[in-house]
C-alpha positions as CSV (number, residue, x, y, z in Angstrom):
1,X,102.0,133.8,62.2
2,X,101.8,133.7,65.9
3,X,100.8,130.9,67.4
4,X,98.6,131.6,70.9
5,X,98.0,128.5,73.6
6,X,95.5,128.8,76.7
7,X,97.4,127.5,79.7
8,X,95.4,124.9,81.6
9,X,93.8,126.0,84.9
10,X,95.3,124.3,88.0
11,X,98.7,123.6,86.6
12,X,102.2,124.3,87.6
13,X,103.6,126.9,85.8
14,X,107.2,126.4,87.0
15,X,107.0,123.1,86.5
16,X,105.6,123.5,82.9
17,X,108.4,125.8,81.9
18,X,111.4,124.2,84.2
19,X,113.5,125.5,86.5
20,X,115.6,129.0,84.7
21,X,112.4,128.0,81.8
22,X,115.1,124.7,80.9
23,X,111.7,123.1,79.3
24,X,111.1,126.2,77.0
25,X,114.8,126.2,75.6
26,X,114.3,122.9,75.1
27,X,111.7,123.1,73.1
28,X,113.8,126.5,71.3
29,X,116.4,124.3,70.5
30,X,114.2,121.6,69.0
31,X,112.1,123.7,66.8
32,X,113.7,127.7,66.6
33,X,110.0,128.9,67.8
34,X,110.3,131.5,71.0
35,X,108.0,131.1,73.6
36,X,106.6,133.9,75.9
37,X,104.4,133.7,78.6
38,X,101.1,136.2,78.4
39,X,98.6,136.4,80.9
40,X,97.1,133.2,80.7
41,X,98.4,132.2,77.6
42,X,101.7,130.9,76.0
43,X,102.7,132.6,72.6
44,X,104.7,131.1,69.8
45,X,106.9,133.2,67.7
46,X,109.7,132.2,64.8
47,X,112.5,133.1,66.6
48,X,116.3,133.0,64.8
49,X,116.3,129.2,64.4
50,X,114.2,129.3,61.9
51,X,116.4,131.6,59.7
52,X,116.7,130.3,56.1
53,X,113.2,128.1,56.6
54,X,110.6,128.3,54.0
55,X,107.2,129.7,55.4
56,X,105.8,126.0,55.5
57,X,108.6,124.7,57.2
58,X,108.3,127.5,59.6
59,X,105.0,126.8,59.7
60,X,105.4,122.9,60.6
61,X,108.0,124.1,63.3
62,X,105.6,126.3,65.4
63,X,102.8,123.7,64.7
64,X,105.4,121.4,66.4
65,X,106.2,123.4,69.4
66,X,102.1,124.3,70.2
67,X,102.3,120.1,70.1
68,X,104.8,119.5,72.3
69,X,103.7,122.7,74.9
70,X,100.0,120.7,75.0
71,X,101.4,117.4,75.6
72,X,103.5,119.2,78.5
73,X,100.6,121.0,79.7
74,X,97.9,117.3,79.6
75,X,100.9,115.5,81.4
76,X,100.6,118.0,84.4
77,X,97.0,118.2,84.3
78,X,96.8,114.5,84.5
79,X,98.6,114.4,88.0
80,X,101.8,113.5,86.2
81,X,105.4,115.0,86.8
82,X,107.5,117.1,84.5
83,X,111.5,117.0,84.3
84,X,113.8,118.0,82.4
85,X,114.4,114.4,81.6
86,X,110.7,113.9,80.9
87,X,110.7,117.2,78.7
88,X,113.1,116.0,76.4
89,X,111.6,112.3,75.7
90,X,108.4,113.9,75.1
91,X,110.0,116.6,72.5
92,X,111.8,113.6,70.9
93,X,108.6,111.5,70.5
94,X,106.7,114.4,69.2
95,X,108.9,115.2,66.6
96,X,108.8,111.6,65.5
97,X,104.6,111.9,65.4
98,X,104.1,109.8,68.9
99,X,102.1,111.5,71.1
100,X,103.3,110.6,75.1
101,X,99.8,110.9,76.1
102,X,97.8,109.3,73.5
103,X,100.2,106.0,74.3
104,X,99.4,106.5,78.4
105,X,103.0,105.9,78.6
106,X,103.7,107.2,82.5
107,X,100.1,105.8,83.5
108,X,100.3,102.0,83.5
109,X,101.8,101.2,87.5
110,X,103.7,97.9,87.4
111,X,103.8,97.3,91.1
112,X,104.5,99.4,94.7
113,X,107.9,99.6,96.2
114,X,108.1,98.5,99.8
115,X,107.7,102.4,100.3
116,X,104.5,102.7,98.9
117,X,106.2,104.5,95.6
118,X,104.4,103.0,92.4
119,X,106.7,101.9,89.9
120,X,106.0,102.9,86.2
121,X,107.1,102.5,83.1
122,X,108.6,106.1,81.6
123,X,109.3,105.7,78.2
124,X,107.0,104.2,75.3
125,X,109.6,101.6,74.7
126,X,109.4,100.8,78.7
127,X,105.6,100.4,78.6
128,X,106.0,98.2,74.9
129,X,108.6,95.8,77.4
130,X,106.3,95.3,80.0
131,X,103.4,94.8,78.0
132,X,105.8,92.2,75.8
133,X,106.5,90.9,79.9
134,X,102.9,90.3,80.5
135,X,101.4,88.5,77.0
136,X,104.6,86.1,76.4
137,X,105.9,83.6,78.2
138,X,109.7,84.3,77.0
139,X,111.1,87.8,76.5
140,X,114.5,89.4,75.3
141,X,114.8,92.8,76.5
142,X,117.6,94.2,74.5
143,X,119.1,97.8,74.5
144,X,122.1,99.4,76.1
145,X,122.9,100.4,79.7
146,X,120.7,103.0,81.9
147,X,117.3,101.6,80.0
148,X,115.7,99.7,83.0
149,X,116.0,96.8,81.0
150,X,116.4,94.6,84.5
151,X,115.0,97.1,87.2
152,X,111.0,96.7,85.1
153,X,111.6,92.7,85.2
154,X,112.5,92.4,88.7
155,X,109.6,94.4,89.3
156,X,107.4,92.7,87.2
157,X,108.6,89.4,88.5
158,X,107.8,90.7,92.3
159,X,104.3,92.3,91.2
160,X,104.0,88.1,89.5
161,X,105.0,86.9,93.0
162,X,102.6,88.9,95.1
163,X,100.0,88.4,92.8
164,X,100.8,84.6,93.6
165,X,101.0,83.7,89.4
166,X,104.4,82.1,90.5
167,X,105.9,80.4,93.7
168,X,109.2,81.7,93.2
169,X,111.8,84.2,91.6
170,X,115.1,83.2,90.1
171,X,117.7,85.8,89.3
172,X,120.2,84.3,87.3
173,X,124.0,86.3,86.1
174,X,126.9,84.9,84.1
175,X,129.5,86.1,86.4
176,X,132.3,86.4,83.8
177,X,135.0,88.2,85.9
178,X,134.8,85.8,88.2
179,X,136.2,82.9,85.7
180,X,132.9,80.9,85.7
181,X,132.8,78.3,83.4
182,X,130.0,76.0,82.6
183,X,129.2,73.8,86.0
184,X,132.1,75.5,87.9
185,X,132.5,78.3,90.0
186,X,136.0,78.1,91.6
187,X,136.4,79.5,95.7
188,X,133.2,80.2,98.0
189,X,130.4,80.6,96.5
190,X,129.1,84.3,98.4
191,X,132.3,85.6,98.3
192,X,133.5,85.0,94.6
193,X,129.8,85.9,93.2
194,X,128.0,88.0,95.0
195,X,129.8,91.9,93.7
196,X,128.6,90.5,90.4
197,X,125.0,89.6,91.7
198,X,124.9,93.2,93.3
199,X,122.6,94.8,90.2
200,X,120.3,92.4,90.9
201,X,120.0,92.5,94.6
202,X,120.3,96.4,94.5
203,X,116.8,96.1,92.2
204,X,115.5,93.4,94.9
205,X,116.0,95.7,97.5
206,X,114.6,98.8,95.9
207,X,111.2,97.3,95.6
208,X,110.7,94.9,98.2
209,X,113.3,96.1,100.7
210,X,116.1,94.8,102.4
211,X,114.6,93.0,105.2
212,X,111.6,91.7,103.4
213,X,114.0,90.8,100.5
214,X,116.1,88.7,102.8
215,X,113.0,86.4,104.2
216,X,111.9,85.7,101.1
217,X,115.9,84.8,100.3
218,X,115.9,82.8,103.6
219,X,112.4,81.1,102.7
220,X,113.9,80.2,99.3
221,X,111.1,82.2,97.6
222,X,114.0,83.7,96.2
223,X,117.1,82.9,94.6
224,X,120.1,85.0,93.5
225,X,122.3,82.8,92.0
226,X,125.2,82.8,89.2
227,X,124.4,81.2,85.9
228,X,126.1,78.0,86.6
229,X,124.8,76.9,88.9
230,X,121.0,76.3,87.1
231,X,122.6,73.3,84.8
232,X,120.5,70.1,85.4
233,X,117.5,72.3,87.1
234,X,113.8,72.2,86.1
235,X,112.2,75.0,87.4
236,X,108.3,75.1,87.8
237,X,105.9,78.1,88.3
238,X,109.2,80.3,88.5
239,X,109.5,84.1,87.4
240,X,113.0,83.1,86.0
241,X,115.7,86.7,84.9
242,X,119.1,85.9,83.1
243,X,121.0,89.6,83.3
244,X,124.3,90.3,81.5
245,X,122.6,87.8,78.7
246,X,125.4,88.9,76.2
247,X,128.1,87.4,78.6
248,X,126.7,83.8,77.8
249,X,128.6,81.4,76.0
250,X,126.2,79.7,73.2
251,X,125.8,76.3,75.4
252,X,125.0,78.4,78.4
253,X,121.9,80.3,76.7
254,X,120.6,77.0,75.7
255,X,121.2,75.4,79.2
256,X,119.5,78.6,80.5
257,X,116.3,78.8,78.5
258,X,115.7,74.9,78.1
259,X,115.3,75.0,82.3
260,X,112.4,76.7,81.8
261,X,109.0,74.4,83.3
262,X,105.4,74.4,83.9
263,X,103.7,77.7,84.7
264,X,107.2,79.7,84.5
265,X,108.1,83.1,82.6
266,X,111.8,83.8,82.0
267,X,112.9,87.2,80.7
268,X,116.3,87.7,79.3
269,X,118.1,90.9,79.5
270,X,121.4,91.8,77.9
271,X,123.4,94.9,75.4
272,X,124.5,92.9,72.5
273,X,127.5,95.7,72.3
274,X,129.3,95.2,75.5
275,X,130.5,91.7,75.2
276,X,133.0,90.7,77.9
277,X,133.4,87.3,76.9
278,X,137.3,85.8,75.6
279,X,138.2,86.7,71.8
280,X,137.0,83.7,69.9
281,X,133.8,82.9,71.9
282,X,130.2,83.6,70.6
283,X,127.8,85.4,72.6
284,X,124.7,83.2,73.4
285,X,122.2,86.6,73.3
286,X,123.6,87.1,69.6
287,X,123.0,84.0,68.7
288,X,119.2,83.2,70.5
289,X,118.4,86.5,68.6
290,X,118.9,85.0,65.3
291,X,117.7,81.3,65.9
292,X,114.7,82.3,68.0
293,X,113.4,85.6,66.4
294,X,111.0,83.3,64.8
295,X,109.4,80.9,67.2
296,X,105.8,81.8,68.3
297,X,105.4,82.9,71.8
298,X,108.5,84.7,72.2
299,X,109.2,88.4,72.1
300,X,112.0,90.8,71.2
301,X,111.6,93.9,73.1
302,X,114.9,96.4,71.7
303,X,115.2,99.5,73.5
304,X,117.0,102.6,72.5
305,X,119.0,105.4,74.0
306,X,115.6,107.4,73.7
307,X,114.5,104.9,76.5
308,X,117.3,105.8,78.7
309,X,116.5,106.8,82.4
310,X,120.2,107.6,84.2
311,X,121.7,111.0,83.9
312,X,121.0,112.9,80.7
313,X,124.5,112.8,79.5
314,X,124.1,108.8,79.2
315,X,121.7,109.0,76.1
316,X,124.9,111.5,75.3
317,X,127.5,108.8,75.3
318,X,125.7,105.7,74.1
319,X,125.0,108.0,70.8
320,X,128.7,109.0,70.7
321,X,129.8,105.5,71.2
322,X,127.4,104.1,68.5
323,X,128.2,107.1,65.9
324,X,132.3,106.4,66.7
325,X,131.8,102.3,66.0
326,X,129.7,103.1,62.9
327,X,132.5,105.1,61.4
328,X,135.2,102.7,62.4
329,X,133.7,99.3,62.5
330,X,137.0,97.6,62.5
331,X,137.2,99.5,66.4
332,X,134.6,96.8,67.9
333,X,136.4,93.9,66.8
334,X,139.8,94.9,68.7
């Protein structure tokens, strides 16, 4: 009933298995099988997490773990990287029949940081996003925090800028804290808005740099501005980004998306469960997801926590958050 793998020539062994073998208890804790190393070859046994399984279900679990160790091994061999991080999505795709490779989820570069770093999509619902990005003209990017949902459309809106199929990049924020209301932001402008414009300069600056990210500012090739302040605009061959999309008012989603001209792509990015707005308002995202979900041309793209790319413990506490509200439903409306 052992299962016997060939390890691929060339590859990194401690990078396959992970640092104290983290990738092999991973893959233990997924499926029960025990993993040994033997010469040149990895061997699969039922180890005591398979305890009270039938042979075929035994039999589907080692079959599962010989998946996941190839997909590991034809990420290395294919120049890729292997973390613990990376590990896990591919486990959790695997055991939902996806195959990380077959989908050329890590190979698809969006554009170069400033640093010569290329920036790709790491998760299948990353790489569905950018693909939605690049075929439609409008695109919601919904999911909850740590997914990249604004990071990949600032970089795809820089990558559309270089590759001179807009003129200019509008990054737009309902800045909420900050009391805005619909064609008034009270105080100075830089100094009321800009901590809640700092996600969105923070992604600027990763992938273009600080300096070059100013110029471009300076040059107005570049605008960083609060929602508000887009009322009564027409914007032409523009790469346009609302962030925080679920902070909108109704009346604001609609100014936002009807400023939308010639030659211009908007993306809209929000997490339809942290809502800051007053009690009684209506979240414009919610709504533009129900009246829009229809019209031709624009796209829905939900991430999940599997697509999440901060610290391990994030995916962690989005589940435990979505498990708790699920139970007491009542909770979300306090």
């Amino acid at each position: 009933m052992d299962r016997k793998i060939r390890i691929i020539d060339g590859i990194d062994r401690i990078e396959l298995f992970g640092n104290l073998d983290v990738n092999l208890n991973l893959i233990k804790e997924a499926t029960g099988a025990e993993i040994f190393q033997r010469e040149d070859e990895l061997v699969i046994k039922a180890g005591p997490g398979m305890d009270g399984l039938t042979d075929e279900e035994k039999e589907n679990a080692m079959e599962l773990a010989a998946g996941i160790l190839s997909e590991m091994m034809s990420i290395l061999a294919g120049g890729e990287s292997l973390d613990k991080q990376k590990a896990a999505y591919v486990i959790n795709l695997k055991k939902e029949g996806i195959s990380y490779g077959e989908n050329r989820v890590g190979r698809d570069v969006i554009c170069f940081t400033h640093k010569g770093k290329p920036l790709k999509p790491k998760t299948l619902g990353q790489k569905n996003y950018v693909n939605s990005i690049r075929e439609k003209d409008v695109v919601f990017g919904i999911g909850p925090a740590g997914t990249g949902k604004t990071y990949i459309a600032v970089a795809m809106a820089i990558n559309a800028f270089k590759n001179k199929e807009v003129q200019k990049i509008i990054l737009a924020r309902p800045a909420v804290e900050a009391g805005e209301r619909l064609g008034f932001l009270p105080g100075d402008l830089q100094e009321k808005v800009d901590p809640y414009l700092r996600p969105l300069y923070d992604a600027l600056y990763d992938v273009l740099g600080r300096d070059a990210a100013q110029r471009l500012k300076e040059k107005e090739a570049i605008e960083v501005v609060p929602l508000a302040y887009m009322r009564g605009r027409t914007l032409d061959n523009s790469f346009i980004i609302l962030d925080e999309a679920q902070n909108t008012t109704r009346e604001q989603m609609k100014m936002f998306l009807t400023r939308m001209g010639f030659g211009s792509k908007v993306v809209v990015t929000g997490d339809i469960t942290q809502i800051d707005l007053p009690r009684g308002k209506k979240s414009g995202l919610v709504e533009a997801e129900r009246v829009l979900k229809d019209v031709k041309d624009i796209d829905f793209c939900y991430l999940k926590d599997a697509d999440v790319v901060r610290h391990e413990l994030v995916r962690k506490i989005i589940n435990a958050y979505d498990r708790y509200y699920k139970k007491y439903p009542e909770e979300m409306e306090e």
